[in-house]
N, CA, C and O atoms as a GROMACS GRO file, in nm:
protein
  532
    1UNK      N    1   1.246   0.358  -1.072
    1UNK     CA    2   1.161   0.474  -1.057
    1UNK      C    3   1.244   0.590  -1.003
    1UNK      O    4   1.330   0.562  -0.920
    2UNK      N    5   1.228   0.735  -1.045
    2UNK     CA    6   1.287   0.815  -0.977
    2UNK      C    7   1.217   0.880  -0.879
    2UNK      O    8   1.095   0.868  -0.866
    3UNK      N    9   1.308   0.967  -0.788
    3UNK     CA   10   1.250   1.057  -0.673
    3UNK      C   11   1.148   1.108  -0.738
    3UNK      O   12   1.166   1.115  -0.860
    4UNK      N   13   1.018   1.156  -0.688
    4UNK     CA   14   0.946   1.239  -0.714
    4UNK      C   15   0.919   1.338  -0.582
    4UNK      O   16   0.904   1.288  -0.471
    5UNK      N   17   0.915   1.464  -0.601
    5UNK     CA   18   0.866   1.533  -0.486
    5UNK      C   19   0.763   1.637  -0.508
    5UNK      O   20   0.796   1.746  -0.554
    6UNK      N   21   0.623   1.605  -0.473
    6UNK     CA   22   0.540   1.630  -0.435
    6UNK      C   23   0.499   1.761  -0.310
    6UNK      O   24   0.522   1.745  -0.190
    7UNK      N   25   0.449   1.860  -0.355
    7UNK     CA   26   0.444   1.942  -0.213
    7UNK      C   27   0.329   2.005  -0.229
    7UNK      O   28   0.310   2.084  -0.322
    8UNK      N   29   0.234   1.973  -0.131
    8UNK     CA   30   0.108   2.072  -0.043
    8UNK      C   31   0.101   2.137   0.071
    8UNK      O   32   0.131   2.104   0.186
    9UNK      N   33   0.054   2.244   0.021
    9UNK     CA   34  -0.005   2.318   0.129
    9UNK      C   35  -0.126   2.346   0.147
    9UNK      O   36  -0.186   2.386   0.047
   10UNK      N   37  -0.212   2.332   0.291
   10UNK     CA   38  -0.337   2.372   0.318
   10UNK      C   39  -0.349   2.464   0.383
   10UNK      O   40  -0.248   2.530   0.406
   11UNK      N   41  -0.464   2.502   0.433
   11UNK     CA   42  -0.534   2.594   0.536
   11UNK      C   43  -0.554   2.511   0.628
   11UNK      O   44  -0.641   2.428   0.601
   12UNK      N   45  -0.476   2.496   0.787
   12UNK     CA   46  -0.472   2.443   0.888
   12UNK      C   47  -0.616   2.413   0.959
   12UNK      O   48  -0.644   2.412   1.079
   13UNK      N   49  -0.696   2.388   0.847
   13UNK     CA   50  -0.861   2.372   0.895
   13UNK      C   51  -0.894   2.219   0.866
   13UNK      O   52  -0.854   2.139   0.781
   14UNK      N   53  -0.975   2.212   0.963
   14UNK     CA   54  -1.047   2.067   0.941
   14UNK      C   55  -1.126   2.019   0.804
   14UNK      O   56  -1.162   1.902   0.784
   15UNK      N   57  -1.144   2.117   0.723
   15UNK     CA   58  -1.239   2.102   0.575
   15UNK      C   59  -1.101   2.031   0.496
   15UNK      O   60  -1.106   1.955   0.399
   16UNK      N   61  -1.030   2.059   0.536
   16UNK     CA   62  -0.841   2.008   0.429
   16UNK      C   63  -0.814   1.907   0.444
   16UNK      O   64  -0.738   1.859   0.361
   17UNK      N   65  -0.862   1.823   0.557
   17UNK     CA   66  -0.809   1.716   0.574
   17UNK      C   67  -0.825   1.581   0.467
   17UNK      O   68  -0.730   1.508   0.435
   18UNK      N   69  -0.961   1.566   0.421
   18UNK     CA   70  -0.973   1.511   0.289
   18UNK      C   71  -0.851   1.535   0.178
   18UNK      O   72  -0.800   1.445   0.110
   19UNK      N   73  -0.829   1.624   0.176
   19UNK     CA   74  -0.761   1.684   0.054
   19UNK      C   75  -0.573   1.588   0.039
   19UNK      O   76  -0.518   1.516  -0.044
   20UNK      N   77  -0.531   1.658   0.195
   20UNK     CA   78  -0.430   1.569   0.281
   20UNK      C   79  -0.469   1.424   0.239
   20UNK      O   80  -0.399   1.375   0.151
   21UNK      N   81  -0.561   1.356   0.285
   21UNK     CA   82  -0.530   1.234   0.297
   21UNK      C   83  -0.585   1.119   0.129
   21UNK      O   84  -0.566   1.000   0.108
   22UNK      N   85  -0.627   1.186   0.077
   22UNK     CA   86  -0.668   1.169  -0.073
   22UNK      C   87  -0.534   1.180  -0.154
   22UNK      O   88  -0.493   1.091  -0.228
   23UNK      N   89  -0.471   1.297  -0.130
   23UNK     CA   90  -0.321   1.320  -0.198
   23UNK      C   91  -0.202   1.175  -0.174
   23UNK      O   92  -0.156   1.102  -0.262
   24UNK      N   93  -0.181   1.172  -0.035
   24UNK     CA   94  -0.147   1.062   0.027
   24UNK      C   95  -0.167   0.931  -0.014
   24UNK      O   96  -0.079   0.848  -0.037
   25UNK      N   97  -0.319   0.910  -0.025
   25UNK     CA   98  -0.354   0.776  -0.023
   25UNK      C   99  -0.335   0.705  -0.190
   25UNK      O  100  -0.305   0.587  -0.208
   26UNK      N  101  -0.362   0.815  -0.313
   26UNK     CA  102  -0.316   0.812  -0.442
   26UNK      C  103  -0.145   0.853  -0.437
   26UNK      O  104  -0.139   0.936  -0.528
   27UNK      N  105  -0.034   0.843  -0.392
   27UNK     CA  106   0.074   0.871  -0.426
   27UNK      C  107   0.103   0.756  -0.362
   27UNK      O  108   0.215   0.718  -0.395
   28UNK      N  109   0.034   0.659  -0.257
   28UNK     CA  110   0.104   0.484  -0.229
   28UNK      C  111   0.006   0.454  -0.316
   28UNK      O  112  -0.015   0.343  -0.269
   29UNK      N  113  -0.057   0.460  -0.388
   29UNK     CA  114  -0.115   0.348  -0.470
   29UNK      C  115  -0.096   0.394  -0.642
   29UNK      O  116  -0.178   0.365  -0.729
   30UNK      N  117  -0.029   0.434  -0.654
   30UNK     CA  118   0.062   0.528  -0.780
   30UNK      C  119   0.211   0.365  -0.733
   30UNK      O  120   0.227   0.269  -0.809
   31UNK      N  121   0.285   0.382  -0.608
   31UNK     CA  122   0.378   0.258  -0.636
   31UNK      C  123   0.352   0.173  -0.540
   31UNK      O  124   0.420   0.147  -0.441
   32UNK      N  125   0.231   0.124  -0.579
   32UNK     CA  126   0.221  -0.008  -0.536
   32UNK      C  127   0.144  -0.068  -0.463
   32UNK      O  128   0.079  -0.168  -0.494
   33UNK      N  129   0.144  -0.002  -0.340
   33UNK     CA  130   0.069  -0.053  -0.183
   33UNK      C  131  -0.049  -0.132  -0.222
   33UNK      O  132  -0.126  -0.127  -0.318
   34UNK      N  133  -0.041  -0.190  -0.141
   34UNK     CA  134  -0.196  -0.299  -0.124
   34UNK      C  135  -0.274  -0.157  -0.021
   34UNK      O  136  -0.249  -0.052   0.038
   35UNK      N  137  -0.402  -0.272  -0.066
   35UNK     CA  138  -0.528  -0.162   0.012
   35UNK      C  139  -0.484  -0.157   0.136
   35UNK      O  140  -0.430  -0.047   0.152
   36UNK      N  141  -0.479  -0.232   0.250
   36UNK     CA  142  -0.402  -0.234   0.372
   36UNK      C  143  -0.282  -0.114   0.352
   36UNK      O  144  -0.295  -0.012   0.419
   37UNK      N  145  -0.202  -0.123   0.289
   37UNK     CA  146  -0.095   0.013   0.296
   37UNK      C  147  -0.154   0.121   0.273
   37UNK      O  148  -0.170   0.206   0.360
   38UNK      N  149  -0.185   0.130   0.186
   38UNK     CA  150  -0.254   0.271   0.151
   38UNK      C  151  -0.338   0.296   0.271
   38UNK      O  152  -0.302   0.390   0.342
   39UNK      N  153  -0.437   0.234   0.304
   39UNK     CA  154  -0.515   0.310   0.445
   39UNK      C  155  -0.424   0.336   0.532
   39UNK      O  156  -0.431   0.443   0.592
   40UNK      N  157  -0.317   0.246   0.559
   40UNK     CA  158  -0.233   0.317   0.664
   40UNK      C  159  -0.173   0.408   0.646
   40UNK      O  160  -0.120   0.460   0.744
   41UNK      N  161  -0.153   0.484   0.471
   41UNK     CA  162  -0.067   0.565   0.464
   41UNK      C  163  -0.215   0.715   0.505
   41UNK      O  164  -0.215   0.818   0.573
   42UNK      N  165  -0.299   0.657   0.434
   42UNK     CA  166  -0.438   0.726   0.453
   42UNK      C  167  -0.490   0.784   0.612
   42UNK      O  168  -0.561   0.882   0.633
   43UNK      N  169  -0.442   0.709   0.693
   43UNK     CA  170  -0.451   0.742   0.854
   43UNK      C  171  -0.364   0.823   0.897
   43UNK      O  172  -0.392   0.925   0.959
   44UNK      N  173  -0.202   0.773   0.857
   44UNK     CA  174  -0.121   0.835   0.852
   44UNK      C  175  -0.104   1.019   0.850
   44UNK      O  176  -0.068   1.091   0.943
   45UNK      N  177  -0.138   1.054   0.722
   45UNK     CA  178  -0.137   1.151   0.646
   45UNK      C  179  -0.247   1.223   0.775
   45UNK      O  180  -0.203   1.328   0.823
   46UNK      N  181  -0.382   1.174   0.832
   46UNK     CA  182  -0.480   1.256   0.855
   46UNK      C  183  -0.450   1.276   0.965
   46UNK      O  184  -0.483   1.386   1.009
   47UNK      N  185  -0.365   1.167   1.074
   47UNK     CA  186  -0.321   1.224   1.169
   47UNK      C  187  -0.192   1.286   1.174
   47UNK      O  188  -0.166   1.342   1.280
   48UNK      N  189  -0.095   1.288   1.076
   48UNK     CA  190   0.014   1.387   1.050
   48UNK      C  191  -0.078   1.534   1.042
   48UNK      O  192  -0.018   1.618   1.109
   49UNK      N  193  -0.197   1.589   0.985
   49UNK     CA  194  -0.287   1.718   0.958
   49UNK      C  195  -0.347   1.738   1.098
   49UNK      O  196  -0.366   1.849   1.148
   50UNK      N  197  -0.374   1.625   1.155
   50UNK     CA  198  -0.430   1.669   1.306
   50UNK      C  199  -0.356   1.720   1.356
   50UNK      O  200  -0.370   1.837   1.394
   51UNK      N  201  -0.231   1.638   1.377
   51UNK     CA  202  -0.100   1.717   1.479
   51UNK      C  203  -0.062   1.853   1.429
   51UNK      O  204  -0.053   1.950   1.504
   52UNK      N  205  -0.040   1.858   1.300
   52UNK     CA  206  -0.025   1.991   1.275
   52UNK      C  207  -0.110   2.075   1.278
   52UNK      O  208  -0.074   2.192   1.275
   53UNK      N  209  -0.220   2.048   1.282
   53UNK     CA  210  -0.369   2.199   1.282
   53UNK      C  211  -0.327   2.162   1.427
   53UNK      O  212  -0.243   2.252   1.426
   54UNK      N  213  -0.316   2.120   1.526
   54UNK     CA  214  -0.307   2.139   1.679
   54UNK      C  215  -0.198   2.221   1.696
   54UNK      O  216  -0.207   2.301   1.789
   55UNK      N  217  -0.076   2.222   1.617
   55UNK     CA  218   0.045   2.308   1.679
   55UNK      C  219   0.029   2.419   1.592
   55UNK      O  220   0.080   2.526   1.626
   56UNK      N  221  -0.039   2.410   1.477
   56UNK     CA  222  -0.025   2.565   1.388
   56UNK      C  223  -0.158   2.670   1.410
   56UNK      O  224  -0.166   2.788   1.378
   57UNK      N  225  -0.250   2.589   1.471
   57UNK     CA  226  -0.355   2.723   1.491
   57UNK      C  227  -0.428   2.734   1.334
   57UNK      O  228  -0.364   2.705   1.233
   58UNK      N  229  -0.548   2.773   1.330
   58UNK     CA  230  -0.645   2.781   1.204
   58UNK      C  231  -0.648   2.936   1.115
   58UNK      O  232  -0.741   2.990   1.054
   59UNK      N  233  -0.548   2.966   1.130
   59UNK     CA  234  -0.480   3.096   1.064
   59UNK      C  235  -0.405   3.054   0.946
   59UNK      O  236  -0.419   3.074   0.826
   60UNK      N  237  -0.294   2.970   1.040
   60UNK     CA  238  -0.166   2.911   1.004
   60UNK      C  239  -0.202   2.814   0.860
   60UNK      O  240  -0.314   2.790   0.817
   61UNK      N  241  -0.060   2.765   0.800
   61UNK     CA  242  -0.109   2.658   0.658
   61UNK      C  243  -0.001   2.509   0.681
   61UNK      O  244   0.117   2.500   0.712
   62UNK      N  245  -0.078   2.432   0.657
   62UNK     CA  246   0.078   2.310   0.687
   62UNK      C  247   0.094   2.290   0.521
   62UNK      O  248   0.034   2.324   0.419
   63UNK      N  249   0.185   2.233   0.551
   63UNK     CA  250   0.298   2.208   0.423
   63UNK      C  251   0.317   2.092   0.420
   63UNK      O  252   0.414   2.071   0.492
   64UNK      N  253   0.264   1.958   0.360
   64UNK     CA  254   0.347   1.851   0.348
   64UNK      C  255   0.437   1.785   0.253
   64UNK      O  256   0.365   1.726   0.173
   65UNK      N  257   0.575   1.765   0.221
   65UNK     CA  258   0.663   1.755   0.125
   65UNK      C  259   0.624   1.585   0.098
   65UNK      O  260   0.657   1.522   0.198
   66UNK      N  261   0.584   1.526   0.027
   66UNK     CA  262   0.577   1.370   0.010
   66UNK      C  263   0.717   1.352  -0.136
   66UNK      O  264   0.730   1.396  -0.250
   67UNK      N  265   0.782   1.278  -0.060
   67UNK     CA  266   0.891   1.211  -0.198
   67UNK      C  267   0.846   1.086  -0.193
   67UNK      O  268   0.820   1.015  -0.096
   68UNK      N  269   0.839   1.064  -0.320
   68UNK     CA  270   0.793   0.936  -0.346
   68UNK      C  271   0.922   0.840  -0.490
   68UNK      O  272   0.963   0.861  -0.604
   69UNK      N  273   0.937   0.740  -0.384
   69UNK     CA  274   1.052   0.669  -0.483
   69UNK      C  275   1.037   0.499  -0.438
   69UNK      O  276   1.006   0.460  -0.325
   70UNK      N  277   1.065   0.419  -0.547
   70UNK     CA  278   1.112   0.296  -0.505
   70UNK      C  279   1.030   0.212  -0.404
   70UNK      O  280   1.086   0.130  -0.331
   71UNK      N  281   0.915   0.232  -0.402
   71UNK     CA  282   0.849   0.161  -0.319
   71UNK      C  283   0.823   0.250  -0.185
   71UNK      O  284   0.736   0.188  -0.123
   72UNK      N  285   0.852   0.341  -0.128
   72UNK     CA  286   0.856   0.424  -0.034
   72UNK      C  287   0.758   0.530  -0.043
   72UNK      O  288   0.764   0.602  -0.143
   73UNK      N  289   0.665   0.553   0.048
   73UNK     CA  290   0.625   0.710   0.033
   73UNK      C  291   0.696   0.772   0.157
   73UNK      O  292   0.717   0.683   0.240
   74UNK      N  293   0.732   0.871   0.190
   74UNK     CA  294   0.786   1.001   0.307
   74UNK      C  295   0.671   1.089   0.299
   74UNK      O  296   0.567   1.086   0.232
   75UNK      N  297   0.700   1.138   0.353
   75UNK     CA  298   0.669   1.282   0.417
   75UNK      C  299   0.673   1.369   0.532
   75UNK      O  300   0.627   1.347   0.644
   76UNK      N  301   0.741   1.485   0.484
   76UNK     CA  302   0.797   1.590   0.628
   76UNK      C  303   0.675   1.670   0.595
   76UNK      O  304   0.635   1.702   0.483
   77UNK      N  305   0.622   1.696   0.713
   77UNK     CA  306   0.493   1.818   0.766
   77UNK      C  307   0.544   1.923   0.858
   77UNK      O  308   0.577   1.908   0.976
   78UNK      N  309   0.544   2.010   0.801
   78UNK     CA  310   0.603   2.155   0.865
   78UNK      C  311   0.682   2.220   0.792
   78UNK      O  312   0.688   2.165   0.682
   79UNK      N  313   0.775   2.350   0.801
   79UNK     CA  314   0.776   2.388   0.961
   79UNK      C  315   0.636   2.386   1.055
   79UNK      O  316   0.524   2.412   1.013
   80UNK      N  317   0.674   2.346   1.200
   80UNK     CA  318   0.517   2.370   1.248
   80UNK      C  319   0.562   2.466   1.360
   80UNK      O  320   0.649   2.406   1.423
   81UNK      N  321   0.544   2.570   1.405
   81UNK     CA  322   0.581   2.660   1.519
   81UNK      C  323   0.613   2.599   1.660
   81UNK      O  324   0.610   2.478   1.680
   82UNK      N  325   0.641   2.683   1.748
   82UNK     CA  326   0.802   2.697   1.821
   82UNK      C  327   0.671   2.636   1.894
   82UNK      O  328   0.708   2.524   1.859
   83UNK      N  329   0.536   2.606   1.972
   83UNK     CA  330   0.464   2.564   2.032
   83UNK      C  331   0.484   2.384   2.057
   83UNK      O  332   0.500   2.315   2.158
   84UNK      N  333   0.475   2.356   1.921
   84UNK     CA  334   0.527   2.212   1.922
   84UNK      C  335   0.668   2.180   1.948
   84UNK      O  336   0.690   2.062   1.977
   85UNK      N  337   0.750   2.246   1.943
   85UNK     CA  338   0.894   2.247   1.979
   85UNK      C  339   0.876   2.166   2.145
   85UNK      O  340   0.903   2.057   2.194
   86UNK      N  341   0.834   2.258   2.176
   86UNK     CA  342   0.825   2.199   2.371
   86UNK      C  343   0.750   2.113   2.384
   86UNK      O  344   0.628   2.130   2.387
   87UNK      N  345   0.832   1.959   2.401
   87UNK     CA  346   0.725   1.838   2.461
   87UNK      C  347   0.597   1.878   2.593
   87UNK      O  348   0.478   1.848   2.578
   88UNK      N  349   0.629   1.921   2.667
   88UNK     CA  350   0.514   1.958   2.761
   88UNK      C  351   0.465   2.053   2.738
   88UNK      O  352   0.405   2.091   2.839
   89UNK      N  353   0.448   2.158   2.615
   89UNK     CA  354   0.319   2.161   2.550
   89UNK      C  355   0.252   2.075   2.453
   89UNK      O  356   0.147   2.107   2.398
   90UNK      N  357   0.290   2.007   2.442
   90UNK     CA  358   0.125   1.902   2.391
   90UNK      C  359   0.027   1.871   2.435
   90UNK      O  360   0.022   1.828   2.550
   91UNK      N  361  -0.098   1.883   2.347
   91UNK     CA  362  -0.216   1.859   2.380
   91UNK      C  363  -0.255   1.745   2.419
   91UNK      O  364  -0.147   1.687   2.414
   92UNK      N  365  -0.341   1.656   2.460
   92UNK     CA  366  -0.353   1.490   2.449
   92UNK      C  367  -0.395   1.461   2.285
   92UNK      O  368  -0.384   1.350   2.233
   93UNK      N  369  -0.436   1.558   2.229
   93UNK     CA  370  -0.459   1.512   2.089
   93UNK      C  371  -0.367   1.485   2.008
   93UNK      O  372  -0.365   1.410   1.910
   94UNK      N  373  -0.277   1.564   2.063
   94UNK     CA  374  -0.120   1.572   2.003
   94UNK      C  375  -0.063   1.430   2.018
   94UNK      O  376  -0.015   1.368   1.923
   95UNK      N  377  -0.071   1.382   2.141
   95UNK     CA  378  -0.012   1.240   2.198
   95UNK      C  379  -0.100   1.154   2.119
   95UNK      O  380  -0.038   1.084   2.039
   96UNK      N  381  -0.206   1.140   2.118
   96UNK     CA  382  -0.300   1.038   2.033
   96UNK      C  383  -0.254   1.012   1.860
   96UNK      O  384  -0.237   0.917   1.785
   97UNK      N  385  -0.247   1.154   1.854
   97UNK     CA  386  -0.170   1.160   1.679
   97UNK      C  387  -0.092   1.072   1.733
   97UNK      O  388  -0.132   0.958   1.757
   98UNK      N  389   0.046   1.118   1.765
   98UNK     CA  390   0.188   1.049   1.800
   98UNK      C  391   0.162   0.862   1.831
   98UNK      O  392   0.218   0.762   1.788
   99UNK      N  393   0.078   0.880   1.902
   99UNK     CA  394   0.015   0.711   1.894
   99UNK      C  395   0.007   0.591   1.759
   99UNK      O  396   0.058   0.486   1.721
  100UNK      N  397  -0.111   0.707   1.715
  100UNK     CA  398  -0.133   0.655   1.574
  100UNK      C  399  -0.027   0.662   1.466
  100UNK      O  400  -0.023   0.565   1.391
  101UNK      N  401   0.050   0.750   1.448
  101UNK     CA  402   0.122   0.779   1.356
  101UNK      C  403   0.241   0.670   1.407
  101UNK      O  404   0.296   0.623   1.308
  102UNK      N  405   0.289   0.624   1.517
  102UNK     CA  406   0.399   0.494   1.574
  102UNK      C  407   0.333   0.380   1.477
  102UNK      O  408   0.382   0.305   1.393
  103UNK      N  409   0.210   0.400   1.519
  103UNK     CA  410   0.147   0.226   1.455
  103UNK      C  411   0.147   0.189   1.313
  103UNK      O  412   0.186   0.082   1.266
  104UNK      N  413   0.090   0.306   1.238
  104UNK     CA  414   0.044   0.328   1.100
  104UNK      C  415   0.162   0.376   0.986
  104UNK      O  416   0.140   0.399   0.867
  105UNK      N  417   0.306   0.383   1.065
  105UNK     CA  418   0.426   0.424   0.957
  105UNK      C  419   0.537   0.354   1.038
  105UNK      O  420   0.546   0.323   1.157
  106UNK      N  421   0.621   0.342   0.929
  106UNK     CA  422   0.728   0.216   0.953
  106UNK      C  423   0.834   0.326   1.004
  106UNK      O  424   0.902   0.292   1.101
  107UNK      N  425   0.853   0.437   0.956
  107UNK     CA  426   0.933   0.538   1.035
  107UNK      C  427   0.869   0.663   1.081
  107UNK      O  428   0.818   0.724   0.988
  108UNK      N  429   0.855   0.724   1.202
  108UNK     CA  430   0.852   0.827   1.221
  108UNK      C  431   0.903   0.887   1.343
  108UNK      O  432   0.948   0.828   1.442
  109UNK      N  433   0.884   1.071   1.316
  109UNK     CA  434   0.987   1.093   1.412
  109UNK      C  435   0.938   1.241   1.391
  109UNK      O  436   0.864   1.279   1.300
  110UNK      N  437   0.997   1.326   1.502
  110UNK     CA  438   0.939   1.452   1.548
  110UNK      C  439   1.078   1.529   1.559
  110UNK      O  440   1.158   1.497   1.647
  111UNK      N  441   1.106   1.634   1.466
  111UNK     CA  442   1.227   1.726   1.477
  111UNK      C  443   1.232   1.793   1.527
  111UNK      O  444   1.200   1.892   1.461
  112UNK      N  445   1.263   1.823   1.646
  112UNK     CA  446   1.245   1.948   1.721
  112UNK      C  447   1.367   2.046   1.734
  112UNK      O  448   1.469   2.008   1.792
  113UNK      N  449   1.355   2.181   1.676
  113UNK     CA  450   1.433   2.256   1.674
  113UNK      C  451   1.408   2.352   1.782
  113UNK      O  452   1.313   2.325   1.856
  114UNK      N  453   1.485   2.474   1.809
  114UNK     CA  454   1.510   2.539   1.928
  114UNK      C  455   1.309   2.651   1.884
  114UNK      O  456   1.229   2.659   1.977
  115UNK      N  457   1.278   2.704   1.770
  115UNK     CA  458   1.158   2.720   1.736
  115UNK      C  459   1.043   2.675   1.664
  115UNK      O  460   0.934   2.730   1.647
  116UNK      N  461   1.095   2.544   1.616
  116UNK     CA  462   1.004   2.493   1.522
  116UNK      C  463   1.006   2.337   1.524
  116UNK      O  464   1.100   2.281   1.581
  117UNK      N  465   0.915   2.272   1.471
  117UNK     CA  466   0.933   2.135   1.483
  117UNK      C  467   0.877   2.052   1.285
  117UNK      O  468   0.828   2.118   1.193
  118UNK      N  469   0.901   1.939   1.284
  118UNK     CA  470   0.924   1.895   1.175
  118UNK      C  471   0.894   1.720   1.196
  118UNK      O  472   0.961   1.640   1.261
  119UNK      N  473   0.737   1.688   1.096
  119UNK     CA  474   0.699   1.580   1.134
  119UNK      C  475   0.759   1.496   1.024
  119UNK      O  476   0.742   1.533   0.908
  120UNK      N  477   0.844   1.363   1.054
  120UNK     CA  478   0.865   1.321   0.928
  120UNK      C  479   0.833   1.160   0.933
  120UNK      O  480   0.876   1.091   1.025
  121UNK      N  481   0.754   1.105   0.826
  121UNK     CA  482   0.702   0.984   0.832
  121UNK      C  483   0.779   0.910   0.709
  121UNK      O  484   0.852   0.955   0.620
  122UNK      N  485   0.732   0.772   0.741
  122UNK     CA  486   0.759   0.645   0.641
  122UNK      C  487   0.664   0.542   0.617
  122UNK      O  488   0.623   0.458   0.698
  123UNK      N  489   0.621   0.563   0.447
  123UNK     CA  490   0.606   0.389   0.478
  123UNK      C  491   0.646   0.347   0.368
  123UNK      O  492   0.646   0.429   0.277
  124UNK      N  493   0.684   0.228   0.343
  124UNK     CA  494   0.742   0.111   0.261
  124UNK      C  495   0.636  -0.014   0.220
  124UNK      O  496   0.592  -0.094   0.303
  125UNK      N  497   0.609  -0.017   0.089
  125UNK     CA  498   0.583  -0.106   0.026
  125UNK      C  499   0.596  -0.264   0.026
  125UNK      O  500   0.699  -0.311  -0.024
  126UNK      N  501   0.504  -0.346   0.076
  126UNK     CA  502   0.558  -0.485   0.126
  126UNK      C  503   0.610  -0.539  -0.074
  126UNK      O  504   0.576  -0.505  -0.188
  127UNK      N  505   0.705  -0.632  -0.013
  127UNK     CA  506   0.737  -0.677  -0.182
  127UNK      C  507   0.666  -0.784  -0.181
  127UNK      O  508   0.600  -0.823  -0.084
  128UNK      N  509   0.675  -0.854  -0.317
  128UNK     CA  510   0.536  -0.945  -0.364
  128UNK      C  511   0.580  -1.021  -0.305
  128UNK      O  512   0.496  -1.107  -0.332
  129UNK      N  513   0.667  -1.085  -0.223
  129UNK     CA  514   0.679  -1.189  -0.139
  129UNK      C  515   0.602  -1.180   0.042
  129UNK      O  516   0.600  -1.271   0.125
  130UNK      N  517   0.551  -1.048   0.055
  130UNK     CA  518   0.496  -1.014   0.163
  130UNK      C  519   0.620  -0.958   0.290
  130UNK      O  520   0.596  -0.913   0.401
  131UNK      N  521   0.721  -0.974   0.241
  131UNK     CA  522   0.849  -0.891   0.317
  131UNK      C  523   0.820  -0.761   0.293
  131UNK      O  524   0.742  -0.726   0.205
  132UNK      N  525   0.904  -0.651   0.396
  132UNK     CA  526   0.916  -0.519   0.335
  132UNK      C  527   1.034  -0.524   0.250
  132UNK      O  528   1.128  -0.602   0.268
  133UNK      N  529   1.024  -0.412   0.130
  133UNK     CA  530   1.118  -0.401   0.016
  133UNK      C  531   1.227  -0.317   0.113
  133UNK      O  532   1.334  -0.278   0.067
   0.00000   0.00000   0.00000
C-alpha cells in the first residue's frame, strides 16, 4: 500500500467534532482495523479535537494531517498556538485529553515549540495473528 495523506481542516467548534472523528474512524477501517481499533482510533481523533478546540479558541481552525500507510494510521493536529506551548497552561481538560489519547494510541506525543505546539498520534493495525504489525 502506499502513503496516503489526507488533510482536514475544521472550525475549532464542538458541531466538527463528528466530522473529525468519522474521517478518522473510515481511514482505519479503509486498512484494516478491527472494530476495537477503529473506536480507539475514533476516541482518539475526538480527543485529539478536544485538545485542540481548548488551545485554539472557537475563532481559530485545527488542521489534522492523517497519513495513512501499511497498516498504520498517524496524525499531526496543529499548528495549535503558543498557549499550548506552556505546560502550565493547561486546562484539566487538556490533561484528560492527554490521558485518553496515552491509552487509545500506540504513539503519542506533544511538540512543543518556542510558539506553537503539534499533536502527533499512532495507531497500528493488530496483524491476523493478533500481534501488532
Amino acid at each position: 500500500m502506499s502513503k496516503d495523506r489526507v488533510t482536514l481542516t475544521v472550525p475549532a467548534r464542538g458541531e466538527y467534532a463528528r466530522t473529525v472523528r468519522m474521517t478518522a474512524a473510515e481511514l482505519a477501517a479503509r486498512i484494516g482495523m478491527s472494530y476495537d481499533e477503529v473506536d480507539d482510533v475514533r476516541i482518539g481523533a475526538e480527543e485529539a479535537f478536544v485538545y485542540a478546540c481548548e488551545c485554539a479558541g472557537e475563532q481559530a481552525e485545527v488542521t489534522f494531517a492523517f497519513l495513512v500507510e501499511d497498516g498504520v494510521l498517524s496524525a499531526e493536529v496543529g499548528p495549535l498556538p503558543a498557549r499550548c506551548a506552556v505546560e502550565a497552561d493547561r486546562s484539566a481538560s487538556e490533561g484528560y485529553s492527554e490521558f485518553i489519547l496515552r491509552s487509545v494510541c500506540d504513539e503519542f506525543e506533544i511538540s512543543r515549540g518556542a510558539d506553537s505546539c503539534t499533536l502527533k498520534l499512532s495507531r497500528r493495525a493488530a496483524s491476523p495473528e493478533g500481534d501488532l504489525a
